[in-house]
N, CA, C and O atoms as a GROMACS GRO file, in nm:
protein
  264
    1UNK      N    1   0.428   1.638   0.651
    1UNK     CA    2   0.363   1.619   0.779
    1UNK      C    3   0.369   1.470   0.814
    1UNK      O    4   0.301   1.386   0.753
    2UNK      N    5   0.451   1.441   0.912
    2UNK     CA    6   0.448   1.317   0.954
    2UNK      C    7   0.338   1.271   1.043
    2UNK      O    8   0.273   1.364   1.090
    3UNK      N    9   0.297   1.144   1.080
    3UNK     CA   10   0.225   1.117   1.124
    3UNK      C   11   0.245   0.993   1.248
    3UNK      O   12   0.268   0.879   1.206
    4UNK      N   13   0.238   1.008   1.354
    4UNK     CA   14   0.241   0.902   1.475
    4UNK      C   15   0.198   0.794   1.463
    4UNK      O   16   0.077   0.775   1.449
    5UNK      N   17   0.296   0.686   1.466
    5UNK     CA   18   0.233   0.559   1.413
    5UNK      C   19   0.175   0.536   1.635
    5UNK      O   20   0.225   0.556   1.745
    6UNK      N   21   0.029   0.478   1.570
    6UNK     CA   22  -0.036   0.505   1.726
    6UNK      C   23  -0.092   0.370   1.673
    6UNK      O   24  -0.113   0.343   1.554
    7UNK      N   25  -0.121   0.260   1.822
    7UNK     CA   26  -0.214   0.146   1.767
    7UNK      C   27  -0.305   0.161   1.856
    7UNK      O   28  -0.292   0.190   1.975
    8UNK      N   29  -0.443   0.132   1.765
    8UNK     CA   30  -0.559   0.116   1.811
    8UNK      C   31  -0.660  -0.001   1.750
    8UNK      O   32  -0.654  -0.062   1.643
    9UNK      N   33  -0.746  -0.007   1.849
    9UNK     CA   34  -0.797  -0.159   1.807
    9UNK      C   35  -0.923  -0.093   1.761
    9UNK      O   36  -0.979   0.000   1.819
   10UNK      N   37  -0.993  -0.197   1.566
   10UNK     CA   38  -1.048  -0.170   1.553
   10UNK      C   39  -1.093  -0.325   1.483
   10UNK      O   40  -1.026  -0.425   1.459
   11UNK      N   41  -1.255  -0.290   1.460
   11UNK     CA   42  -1.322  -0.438   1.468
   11UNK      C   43  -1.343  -0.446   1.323
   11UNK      O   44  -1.421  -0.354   1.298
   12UNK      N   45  -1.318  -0.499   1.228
   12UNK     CA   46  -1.354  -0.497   1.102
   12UNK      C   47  -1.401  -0.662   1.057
   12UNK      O   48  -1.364  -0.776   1.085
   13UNK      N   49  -1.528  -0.584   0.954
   13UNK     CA   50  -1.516  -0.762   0.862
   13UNK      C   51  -1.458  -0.749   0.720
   13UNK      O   52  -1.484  -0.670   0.630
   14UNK      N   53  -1.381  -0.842   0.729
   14UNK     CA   54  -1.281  -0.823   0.604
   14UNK      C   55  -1.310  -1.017   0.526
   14UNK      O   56  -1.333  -1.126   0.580
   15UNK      N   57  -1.291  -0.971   0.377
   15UNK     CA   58  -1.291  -1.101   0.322
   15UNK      C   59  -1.192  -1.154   0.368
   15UNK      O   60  -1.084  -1.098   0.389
   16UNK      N   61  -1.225  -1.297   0.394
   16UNK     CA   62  -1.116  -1.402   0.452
   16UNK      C   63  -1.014  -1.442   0.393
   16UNK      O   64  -0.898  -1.425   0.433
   17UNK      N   65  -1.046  -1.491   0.304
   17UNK     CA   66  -0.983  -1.549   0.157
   17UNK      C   67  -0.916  -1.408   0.105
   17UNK      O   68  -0.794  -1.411   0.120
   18UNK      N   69  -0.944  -1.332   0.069
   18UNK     CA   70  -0.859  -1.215   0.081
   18UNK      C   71  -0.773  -1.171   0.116
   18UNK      O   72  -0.675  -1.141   0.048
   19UNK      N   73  -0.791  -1.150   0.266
   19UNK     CA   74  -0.690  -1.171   0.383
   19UNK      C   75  -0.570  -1.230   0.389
   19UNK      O   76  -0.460  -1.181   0.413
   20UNK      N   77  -0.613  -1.380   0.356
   20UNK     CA   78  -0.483  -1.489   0.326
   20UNK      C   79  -0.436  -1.457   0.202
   20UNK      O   80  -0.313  -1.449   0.201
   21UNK      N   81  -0.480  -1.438   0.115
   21UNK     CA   82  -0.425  -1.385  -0.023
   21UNK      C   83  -0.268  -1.301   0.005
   21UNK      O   84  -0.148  -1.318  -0.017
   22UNK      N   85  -0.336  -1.226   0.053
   22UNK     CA   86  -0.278  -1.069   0.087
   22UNK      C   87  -0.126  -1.103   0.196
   22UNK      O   88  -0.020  -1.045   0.221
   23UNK      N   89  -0.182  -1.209   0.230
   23UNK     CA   90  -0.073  -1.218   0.369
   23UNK      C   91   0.031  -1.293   0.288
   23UNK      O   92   0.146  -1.251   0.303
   24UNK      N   93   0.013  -1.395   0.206
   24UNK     CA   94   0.096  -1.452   0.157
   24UNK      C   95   0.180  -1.397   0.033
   24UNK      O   96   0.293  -1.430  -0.005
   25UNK      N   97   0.099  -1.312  -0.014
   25UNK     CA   98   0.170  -1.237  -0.135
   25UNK      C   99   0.301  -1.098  -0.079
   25UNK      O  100   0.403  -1.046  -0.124
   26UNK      N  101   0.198  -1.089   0.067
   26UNK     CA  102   0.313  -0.987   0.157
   26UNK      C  103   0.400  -1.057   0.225
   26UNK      O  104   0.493  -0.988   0.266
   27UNK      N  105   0.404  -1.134   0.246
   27UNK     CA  106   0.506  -1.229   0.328
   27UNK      C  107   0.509  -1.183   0.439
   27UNK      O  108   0.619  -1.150   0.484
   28UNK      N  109   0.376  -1.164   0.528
   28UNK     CA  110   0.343  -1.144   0.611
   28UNK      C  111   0.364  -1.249   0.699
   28UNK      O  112   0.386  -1.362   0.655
   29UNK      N  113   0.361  -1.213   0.890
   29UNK     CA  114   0.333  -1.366   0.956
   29UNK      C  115   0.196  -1.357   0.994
   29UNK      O  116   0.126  -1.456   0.971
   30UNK      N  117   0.156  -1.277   1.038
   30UNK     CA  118   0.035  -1.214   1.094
   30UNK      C  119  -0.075  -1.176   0.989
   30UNK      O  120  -0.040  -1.137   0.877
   31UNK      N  121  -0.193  -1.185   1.020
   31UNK     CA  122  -0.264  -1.092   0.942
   31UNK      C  123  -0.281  -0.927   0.981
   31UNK      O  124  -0.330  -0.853   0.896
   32UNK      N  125  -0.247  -0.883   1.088
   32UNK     CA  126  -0.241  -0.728   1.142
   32UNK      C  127  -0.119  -0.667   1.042
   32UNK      O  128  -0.118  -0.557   0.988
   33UNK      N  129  -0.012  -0.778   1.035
   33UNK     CA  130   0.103  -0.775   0.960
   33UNK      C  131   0.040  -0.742   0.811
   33UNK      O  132   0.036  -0.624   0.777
   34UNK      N  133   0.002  -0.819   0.742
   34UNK     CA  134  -0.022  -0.825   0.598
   34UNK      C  135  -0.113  -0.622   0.580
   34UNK      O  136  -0.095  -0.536   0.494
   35UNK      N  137  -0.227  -0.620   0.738
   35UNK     CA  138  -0.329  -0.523   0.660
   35UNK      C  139  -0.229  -0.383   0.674
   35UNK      O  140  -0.262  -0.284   0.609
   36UNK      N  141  -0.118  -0.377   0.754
   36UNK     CA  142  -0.021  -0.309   0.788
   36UNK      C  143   0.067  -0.272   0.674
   36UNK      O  144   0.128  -0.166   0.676
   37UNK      N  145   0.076  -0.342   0.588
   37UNK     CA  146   0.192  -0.362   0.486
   37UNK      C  147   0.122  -0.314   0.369
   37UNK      O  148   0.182  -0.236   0.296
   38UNK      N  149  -0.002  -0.350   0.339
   38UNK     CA  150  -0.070  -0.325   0.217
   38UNK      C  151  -0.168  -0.204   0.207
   38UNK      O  152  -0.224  -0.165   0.105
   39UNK      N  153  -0.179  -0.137   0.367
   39UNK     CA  154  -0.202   0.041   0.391
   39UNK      C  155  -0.066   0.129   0.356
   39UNK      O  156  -0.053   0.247   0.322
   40UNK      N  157   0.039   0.010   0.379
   40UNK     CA  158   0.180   0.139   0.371
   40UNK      C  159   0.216   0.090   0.250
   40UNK      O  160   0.336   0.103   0.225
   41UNK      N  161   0.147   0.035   0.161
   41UNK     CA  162   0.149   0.040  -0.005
   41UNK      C  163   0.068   0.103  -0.058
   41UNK      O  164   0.097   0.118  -0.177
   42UNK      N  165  -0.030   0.152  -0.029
   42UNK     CA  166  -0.162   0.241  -0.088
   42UNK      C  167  -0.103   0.348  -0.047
   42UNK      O  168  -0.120   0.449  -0.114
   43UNK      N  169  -0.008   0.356   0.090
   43UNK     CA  170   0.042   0.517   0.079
   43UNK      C  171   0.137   0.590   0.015
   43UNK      O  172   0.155   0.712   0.005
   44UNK      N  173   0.185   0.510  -0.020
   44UNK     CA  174   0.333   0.477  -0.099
   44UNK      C  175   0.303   0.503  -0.225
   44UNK      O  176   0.370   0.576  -0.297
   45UNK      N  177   0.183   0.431  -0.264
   45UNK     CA  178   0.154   0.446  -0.451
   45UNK      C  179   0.133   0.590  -0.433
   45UNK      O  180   0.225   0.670  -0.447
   46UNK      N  181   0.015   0.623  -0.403
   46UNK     CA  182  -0.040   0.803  -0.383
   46UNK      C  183   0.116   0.858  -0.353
   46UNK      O  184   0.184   0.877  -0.454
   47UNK      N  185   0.152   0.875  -0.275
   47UNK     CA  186   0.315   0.971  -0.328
   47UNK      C  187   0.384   0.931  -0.379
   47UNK      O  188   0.489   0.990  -0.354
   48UNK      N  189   0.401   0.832  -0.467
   48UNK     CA  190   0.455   0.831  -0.584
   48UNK      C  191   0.382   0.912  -0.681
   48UNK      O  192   0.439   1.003  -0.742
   49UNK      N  193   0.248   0.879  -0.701
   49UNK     CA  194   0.200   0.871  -0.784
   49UNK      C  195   0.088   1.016  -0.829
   49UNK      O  196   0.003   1.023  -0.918
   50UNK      N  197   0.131   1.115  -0.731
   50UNK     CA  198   0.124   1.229  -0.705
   50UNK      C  199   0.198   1.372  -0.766
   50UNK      O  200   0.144   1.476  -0.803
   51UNK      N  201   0.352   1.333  -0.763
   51UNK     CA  202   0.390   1.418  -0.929
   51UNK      C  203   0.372   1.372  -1.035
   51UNK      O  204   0.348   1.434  -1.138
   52UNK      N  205   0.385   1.237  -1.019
   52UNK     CA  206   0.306   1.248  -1.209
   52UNK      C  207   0.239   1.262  -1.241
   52UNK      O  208   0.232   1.248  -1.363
   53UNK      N  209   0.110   1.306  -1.161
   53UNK     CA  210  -0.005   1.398  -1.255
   53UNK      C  211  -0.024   1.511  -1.260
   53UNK      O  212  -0.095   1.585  -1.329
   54UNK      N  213   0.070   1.527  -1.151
   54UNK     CA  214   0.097   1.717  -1.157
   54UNK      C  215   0.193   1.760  -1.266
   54UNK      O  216   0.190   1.874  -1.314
   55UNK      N  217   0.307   1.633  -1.318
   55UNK     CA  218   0.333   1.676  -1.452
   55UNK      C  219   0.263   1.630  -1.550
   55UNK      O  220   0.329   1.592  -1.647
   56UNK      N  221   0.190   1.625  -1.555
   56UNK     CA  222   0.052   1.608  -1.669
   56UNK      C  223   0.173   1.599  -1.826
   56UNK      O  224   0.228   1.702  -1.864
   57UNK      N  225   0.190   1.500  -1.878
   57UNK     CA  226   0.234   1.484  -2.005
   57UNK      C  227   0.398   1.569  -2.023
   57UNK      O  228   0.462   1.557  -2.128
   58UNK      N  229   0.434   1.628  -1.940
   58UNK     CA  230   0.568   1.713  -1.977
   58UNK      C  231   0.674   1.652  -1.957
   58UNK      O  232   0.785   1.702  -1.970
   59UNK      N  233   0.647   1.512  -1.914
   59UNK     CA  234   0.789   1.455  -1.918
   59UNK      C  235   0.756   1.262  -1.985
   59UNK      O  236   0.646   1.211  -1.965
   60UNK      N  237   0.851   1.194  -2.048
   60UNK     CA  238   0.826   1.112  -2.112
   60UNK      C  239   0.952   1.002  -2.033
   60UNK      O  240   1.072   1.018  -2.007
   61UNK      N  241   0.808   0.837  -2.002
   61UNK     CA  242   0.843   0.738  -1.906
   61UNK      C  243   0.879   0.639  -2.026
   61UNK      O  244   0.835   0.630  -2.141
   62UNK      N  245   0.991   0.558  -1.943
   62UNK     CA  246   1.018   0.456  -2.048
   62UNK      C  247   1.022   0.339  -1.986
   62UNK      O  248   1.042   0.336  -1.864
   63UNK      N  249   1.004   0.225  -2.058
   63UNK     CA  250   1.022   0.071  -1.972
   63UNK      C  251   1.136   0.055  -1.975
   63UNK      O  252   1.200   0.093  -2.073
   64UNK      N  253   1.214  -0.024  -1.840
   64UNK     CA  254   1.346   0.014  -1.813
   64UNK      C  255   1.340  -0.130  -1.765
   64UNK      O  256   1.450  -0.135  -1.710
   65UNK      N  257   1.298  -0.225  -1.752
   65UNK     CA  258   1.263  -0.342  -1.728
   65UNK      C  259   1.124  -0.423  -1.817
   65UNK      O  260   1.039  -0.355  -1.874
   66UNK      N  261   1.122  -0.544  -1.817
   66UNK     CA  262   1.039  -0.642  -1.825
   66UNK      C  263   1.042  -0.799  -1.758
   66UNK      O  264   0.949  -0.877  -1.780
   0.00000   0.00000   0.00000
């Protein structure tokens, strides 16, 4: 199920220092940019991260990097 990317304005208080954190680690220009980027990483982890607990132990991960 896809979903309509729709913009709407909403008023939030968000840590500041945070904020900039976030923007710079995203290589963001904007901060709308950074909170944009780091919602479509929280969505991203969850479907990833969604069959592997539905295979609960039946398949075996290896480090393939360091």
């Amino acid at each position: 199920m896809k979903h309509r990317a729709t913009g709407r304005h909403k008023h939030l208080q968000l840590d500041q220092a945070k904020l900039t954190r976030a923007k710079t680690v995203l290589g963001a220009k904007t901060e709308t940019e950074a909170i944009e980027r780091a919602l479509a990483l929280v969505v991203e982890e969850r479907t990833l991260d969604q069959p592997l607990k539905q295979a609960k132990g039946r398949m075996q991960l290896r480090t393939v990097y360091r």
